[in-house]
Every structure is written in C-alpha cells, then in structure tokens.
C-alpha positions in Angstrom: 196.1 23.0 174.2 192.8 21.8 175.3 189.3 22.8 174.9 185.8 22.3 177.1 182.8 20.5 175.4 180.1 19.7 177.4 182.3 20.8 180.9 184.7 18.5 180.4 188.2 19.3 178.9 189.1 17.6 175.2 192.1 18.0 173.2 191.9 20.7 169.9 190.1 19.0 166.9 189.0 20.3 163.6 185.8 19.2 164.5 186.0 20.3 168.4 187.3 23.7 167.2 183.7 24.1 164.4 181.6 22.9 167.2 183.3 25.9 169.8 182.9 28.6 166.9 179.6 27.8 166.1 178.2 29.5 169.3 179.6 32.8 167.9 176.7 34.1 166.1 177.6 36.2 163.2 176.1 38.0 160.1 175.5 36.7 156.7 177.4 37.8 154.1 178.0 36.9 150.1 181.7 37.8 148.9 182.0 38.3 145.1 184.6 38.8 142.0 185.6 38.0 139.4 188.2 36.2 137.2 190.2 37.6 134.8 188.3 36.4 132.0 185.1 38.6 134.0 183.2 35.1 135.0 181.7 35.7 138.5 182.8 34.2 141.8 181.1 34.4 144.9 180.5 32.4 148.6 178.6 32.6 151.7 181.1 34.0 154.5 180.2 34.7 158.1 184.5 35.6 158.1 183.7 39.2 157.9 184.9 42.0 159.8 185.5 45.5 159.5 189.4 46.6 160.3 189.6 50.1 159.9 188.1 53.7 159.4 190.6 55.7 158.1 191.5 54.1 155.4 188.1 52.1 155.3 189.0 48.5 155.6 187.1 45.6 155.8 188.4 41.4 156.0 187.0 38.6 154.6 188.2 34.7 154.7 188.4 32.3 151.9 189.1 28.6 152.6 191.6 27.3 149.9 189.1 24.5 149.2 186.6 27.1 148.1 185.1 27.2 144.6 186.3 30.4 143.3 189.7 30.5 145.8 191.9 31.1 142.4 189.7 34.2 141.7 189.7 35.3 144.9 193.5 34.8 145.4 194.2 37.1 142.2 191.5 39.8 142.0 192.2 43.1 142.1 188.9 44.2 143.5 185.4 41.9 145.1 182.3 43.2 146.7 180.3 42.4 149.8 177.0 41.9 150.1 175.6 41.7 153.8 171.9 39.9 153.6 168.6 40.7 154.7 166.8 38.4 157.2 165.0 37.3 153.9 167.8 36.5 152.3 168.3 32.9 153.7 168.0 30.8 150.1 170.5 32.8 148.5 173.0 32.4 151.3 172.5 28.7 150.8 173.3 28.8 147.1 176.5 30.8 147.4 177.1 28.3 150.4 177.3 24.9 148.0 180.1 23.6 146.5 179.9 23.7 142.4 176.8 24.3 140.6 175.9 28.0 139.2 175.7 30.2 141.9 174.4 33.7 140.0 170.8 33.3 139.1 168.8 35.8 136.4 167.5 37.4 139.3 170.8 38.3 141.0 171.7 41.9 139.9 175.1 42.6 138.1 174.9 46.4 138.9 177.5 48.4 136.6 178.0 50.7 139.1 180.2 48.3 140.7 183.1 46.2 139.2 181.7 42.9 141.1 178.2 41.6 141.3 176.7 42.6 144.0 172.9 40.6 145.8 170.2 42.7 144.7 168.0 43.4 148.2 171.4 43.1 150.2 171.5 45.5 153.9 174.8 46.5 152.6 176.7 46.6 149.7 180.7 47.5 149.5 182.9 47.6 146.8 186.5 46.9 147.4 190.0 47.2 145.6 192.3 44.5 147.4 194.9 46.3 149.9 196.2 43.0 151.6 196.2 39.5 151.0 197.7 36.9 154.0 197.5 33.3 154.0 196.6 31.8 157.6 196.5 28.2 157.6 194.0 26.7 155.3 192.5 30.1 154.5 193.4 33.2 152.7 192.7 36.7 154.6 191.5 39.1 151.8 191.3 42.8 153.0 189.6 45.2 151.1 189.4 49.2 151.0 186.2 50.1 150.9 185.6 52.5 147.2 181.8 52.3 147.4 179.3 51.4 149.2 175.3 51.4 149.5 173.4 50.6 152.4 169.3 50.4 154.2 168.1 49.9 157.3 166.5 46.4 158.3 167.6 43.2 160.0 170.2 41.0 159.1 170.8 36.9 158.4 172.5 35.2 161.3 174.1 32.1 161.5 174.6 30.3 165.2 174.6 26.8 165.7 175.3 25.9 161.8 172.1 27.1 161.1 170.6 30.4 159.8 168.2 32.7 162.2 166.8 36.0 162.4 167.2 38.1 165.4 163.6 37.5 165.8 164.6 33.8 166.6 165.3 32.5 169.6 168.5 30.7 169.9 
C-alpha cells in the first residue's frame, strides 16, 4: 500500500500516515471520566464523530498510551465537551501528557456524572454502549443521556495546529 506526499508516491508510515490526516480539519473536543475511585480523566480528541440518531450515539478514540486509557477502558459513562474558538489553552492542557489537567476554574457540574468544560459549544453526557479495540486505540461509543448546547464557533485543528474558522488555512 502506498501513499502520495508531495506528488510523489511513498510507502505507509506512522509518520507518512499523521502527515496525510493532518489535512483533515476537524473539531476540538475534551473527553472526560472518571475512575472508579471518582478521580477525573480527561484528553483533547479531534476522534469524534457522531454514529447515530435513534439511539443517539456518538464515538470517540483513545490511544492506549493515553494518560487516563485505564479509566477510559472501564467507565461506565464519560462526557464530551466540544470547545469554543476561545477555548484553545484548555485544549492544550488536556492535550499534555501527565501533569493536572482539571483546574479550579474547570466546572464539575453535578448535573452530569463526568466533568464537563465550563464555556464548552456542546456538552453530552454518555453511558458506554460499545467499546472496540482498533490497533493502538480503543473506540469508545457512547449514548447520548444529556446534553447542553449554544450557538458560536468552534476550535479547529488542521495542520497540527489549532485555528478558528476565521483563520485562513
């Protein structure tokens, strides 16, 4: 199987493969749980999709390298939060490897059984209907129990960087 950087064809690499998918723009989102002991998890995915309507279904990714993955691969419920255009530093925190994610500021709504970023577009909560491992990632599936969303403009990523659809590409 081959690939085309730059016209000219090249063999499928790990890094050949990033470098193709990073001209898919996609929204910003920030996936959260938590562990059984109720510590909060949570990462910066542009994986997410929505599946279905009837039952409403939504799919997320998490790389088994991912701080968190063990939470992730036994919750029985996480939330997503899809961010504002303004929204660009907390995207970057969730995106890190170690360190404390949550900050003071970050709401904890009770409403919800997963934290949840306070200013979000969109927030869903979502009990677990499928899990289903696909190479170095686990496909999470969630049904949809909640949700809460405003109008506005979302945070893109393109290119390994963040934009706003005001940005040029």
């Amino acid at each position: 199987m081959t690939d085309t950087v730059a016209g000219a064809l090249s063999s499928v690499t790990a890094e050949s493969f990033r470098s193709a998918m990073a001209c898919h723009a996609a929204g910003v989102a920030v996936v959260t749980t938590r562990d059984a002991a109720g510590r909060p998890w949570g990462l910066t995915v542009t994986s997410f999709s929505s599946v279905s309507l009837e039952p409403p279904l939504v799919l997320t990714c998490v790389a088994h390298r991912a701080g968190g993955y063990e939470a992730f691969a036994a919750c029985t419920g996480f939330a997503v939060s899809l961010l504002d255009e303004v929204q660009q530093e907390i995207a970057q925190r969730f995106a890190r490897s170690g360190g404390e994610k949550f900050s003071p500021q970050d709401s904890d709504d009770d409403s919800m059984c997963s934290p949840v970023v306070d200013g979000a577009l969109c927030q869903l909560e979502c009990r677990v209907h499928a899990r289903y491992p696909a190479g170095d990632h686990l496909l999470l599936v969630g049904r949809v129990t909640q949700l809460r969303y405003r109008q506005g403009a979302p945070l893109v990523h393109h290119q390994r960087a963040f934009h706003t659809l005001r940005d040029r590409f």
